[in-house]
PyMOL commands that place a pseudoatom at each C-alpha (Angstrom):
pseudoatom trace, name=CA, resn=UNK, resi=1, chain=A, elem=C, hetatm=0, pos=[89.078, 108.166, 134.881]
pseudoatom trace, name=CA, resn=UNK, resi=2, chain=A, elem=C, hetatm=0, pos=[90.782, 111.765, 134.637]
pseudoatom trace, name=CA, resn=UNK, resi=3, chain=A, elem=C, hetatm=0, pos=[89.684, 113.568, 130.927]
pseudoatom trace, name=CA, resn=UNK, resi=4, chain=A, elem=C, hetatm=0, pos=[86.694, 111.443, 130.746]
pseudoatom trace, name=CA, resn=UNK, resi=5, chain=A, elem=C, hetatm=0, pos=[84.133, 113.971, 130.755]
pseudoatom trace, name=CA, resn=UNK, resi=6, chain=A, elem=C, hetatm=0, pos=[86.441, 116.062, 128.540]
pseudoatom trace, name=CA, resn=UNK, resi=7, chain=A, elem=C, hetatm=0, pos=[86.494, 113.169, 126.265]
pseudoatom trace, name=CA, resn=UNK, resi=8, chain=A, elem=C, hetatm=0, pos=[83.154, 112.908, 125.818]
pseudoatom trace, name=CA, resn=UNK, resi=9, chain=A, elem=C, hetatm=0, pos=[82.253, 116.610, 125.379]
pseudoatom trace, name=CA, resn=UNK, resi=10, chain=A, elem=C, hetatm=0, pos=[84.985, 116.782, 122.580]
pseudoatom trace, name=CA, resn=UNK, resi=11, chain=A, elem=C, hetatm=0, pos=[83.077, 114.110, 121.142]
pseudoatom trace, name=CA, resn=UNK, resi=12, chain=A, elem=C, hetatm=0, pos=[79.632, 116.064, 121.418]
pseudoatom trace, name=CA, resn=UNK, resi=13, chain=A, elem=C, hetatm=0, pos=[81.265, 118.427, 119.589]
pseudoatom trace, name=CA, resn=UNK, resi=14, chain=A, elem=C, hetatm=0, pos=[82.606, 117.015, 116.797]
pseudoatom trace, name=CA, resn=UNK, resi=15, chain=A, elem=C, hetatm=0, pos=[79.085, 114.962, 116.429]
pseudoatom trace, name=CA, resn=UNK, resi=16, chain=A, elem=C, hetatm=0, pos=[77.510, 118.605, 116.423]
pseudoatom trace, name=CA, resn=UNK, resi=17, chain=A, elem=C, hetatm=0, pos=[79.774, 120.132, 113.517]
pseudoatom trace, name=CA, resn=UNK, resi=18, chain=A, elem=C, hetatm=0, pos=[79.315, 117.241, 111.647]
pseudoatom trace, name=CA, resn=UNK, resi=19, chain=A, elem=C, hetatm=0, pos=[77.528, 116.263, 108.454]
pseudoatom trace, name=CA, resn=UNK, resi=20, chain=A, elem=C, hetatm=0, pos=[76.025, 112.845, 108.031]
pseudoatom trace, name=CA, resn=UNK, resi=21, chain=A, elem=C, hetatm=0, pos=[77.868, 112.616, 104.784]
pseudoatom trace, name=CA, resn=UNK, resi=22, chain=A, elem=C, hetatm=0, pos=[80.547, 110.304, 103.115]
pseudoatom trace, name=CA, resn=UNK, resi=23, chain=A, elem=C, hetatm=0, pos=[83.582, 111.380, 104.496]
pseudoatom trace, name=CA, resn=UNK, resi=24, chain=A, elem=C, hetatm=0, pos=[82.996, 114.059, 106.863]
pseudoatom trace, name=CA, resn=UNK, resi=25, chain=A, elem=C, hetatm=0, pos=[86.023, 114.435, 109.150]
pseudoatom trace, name=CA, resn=UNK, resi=26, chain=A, elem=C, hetatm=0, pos=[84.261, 115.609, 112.299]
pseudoatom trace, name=CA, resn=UNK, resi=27, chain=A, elem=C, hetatm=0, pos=[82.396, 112.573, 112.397]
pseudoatom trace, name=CA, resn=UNK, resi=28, chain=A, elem=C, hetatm=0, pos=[85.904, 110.270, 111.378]
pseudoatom trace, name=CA, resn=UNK, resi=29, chain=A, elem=C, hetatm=0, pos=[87.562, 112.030, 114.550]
pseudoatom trace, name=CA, resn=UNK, resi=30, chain=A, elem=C, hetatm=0, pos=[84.375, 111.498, 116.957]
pseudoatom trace, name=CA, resn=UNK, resi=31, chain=A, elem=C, hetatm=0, pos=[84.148, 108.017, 116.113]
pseudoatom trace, name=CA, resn=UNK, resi=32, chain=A, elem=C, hetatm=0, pos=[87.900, 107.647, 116.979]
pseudoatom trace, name=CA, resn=UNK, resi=33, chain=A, elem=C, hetatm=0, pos=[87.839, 109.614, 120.165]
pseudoatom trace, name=CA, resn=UNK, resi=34, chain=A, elem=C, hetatm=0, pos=[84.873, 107.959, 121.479]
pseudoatom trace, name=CA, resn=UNK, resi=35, chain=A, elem=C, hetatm=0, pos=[86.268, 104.266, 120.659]
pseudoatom trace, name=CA, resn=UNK, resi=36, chain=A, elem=C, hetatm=0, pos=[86.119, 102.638, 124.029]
pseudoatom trace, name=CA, resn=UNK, resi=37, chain=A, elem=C, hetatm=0, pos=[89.466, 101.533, 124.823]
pseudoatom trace, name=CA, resn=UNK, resi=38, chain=A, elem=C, hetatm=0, pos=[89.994, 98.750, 127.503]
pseudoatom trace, name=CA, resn=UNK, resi=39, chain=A, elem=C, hetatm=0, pos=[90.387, 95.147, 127.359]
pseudoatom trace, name=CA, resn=UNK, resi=40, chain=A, elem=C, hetatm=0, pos=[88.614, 93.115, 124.651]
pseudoatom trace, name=CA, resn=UNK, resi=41, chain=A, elem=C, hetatm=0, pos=[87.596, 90.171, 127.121]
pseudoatom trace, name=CA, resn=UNK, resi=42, chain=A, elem=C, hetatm=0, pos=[85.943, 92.799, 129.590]
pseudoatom trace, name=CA, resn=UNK, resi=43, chain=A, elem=C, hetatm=0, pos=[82.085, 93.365, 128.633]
pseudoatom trace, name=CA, resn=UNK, resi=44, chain=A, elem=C, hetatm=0, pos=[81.429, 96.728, 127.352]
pseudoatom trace, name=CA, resn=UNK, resi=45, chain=A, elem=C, hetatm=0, pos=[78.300, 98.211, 128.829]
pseudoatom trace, name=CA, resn=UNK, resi=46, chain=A, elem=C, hetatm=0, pos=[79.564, 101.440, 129.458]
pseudoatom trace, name=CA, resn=UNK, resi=47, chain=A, elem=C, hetatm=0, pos=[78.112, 105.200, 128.482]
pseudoatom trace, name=CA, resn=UNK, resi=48, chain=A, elem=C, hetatm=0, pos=[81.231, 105.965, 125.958]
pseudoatom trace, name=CA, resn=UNK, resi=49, chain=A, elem=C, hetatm=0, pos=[80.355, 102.145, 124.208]
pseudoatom trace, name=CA, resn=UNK, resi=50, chain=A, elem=C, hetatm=0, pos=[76.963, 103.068, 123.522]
pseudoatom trace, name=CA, resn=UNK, resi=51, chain=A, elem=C, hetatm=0, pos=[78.066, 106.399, 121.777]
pseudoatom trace, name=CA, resn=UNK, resi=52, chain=A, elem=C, hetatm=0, pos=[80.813, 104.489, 120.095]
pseudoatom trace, name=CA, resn=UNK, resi=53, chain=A, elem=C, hetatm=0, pos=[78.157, 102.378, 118.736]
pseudoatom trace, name=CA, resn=UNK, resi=54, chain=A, elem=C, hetatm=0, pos=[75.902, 104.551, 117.792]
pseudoatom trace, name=CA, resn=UNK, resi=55, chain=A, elem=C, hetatm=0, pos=[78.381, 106.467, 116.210]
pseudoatom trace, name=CA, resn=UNK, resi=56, chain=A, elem=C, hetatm=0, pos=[79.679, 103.276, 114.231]
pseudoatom trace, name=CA, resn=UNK, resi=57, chain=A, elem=C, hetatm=0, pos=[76.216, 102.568, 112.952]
pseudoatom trace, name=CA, resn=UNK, resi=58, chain=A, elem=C, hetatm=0, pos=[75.847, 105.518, 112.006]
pseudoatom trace, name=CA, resn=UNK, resi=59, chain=A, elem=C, hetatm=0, pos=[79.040, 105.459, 109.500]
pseudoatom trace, name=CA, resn=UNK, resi=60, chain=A, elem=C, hetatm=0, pos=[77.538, 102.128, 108.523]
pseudoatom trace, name=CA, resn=UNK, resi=61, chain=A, elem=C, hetatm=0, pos=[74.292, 103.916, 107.632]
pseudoatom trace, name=CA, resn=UNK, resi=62, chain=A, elem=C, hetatm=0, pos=[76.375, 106.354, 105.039]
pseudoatom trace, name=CA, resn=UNK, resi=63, chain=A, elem=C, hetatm=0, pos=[78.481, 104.397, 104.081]
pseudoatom trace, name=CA, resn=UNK, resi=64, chain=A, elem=C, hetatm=0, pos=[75.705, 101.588, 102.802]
pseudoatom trace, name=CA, resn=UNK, resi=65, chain=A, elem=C, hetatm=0, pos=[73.530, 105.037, 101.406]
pseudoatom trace, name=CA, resn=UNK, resi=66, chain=A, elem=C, hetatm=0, pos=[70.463, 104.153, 103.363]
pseudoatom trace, name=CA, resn=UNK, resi=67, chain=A, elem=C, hetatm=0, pos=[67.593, 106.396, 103.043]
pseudoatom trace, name=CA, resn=UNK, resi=68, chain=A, elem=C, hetatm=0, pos=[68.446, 109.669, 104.665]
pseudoatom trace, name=CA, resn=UNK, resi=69, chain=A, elem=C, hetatm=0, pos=[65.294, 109.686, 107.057]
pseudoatom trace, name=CA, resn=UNK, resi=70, chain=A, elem=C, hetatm=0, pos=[67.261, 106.429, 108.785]
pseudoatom trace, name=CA, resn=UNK, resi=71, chain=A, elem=C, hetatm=0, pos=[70.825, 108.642, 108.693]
pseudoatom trace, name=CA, resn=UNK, resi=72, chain=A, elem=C, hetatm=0, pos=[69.384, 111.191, 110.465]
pseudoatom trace, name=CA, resn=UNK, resi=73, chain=A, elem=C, hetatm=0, pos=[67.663, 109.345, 112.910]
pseudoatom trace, name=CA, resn=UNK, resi=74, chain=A, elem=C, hetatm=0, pos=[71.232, 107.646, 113.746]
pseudoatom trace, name=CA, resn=UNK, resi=75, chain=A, elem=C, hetatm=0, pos=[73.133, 111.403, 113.832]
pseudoatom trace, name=CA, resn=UNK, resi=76, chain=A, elem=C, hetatm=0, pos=[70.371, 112.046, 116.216]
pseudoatom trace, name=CA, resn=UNK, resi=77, chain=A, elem=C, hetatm=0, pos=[70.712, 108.720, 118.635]
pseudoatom trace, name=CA, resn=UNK, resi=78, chain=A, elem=C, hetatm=0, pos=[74.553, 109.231, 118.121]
pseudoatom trace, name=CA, resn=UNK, resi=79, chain=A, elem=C, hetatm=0, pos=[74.318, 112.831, 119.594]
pseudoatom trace, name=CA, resn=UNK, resi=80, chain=A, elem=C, hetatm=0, pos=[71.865, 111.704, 122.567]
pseudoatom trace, name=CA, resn=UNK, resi=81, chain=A, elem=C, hetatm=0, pos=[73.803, 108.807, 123.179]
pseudoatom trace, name=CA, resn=UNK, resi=82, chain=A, elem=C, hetatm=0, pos=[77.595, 110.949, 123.400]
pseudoatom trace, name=CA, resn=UNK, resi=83, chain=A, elem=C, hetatm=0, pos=[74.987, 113.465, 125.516]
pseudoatom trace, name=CA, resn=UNK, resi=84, chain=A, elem=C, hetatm=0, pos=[74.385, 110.541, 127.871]
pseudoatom trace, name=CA, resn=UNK, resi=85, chain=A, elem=C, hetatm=0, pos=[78.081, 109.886, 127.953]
pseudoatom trace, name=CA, resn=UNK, resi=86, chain=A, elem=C, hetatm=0, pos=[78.597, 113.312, 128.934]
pseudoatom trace, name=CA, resn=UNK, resi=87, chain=A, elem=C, hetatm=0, pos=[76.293, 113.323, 132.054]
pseudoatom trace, name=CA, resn=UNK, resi=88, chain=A, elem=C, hetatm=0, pos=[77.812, 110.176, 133.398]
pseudoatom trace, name=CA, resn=UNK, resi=89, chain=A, elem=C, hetatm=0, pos=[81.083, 111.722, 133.463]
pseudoatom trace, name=CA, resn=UNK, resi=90, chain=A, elem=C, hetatm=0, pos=[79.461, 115.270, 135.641]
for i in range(1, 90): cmd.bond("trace and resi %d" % i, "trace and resi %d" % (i + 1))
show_as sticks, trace
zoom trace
C-alpha cells in the first residue's frame, strides 16, 4: 500500500520524541497513526498491528501507573516493534 513505509517511520518518530508519561502527545498521535485500519472481520497479523499493540499496551501501562521498569520495557518493545514495521515496508 502507497505511504506505508512513510506511515510507519512517522510513527518511529513520534515513539522516539516521546515520553512514557500521562499525556504525552507524541505518543497520543503514534498510537493513532499506527492504528491498523482495515476490516474488523479480517485477522490482524500484520507488522503495523503489532506496533499498534504494543503501542496500546503501552498507554495501558501509564495510564494504570505500573512500575516504571515495566513502562519502559513497553516504550522499548513499542519502538522495536514500529522498527519492525518499518523494515517490512523497505
Amino acid at each position: 500500500m502507497p505511504g506505508q513505509k512513510t506511515i510507519a517511520i512517522e510513527t518511529l518518530n513520534l515513539l522516539r520524541a516521546s515520553e512514557p508519561l500521562p499525556n504525552d502527545s507524541h505518543l497520543k498521535a503514534a498510537s493513532i497513526i499506527a492504528f491498523p485500519l482495515g476490516p474488523i472481520e479480517v485477522e490482524q497479523i500484520t507488522p503495523r498491528f503489532f506496533a499498534s499493540f504494543a503501542i496500546e499496551s503501552l498507554l495501558r501501562s501509564i495510564c494504570y501507573r505500573e512500575e516504571k521498569w515495566l513502562i519502559d520495557a513497553r516504550h522499548n518493545h513499542a519502538m522495536r516493534m514500529t522498527l519492525n514495521w518499518v523494515e517490512a515496508e523497505s
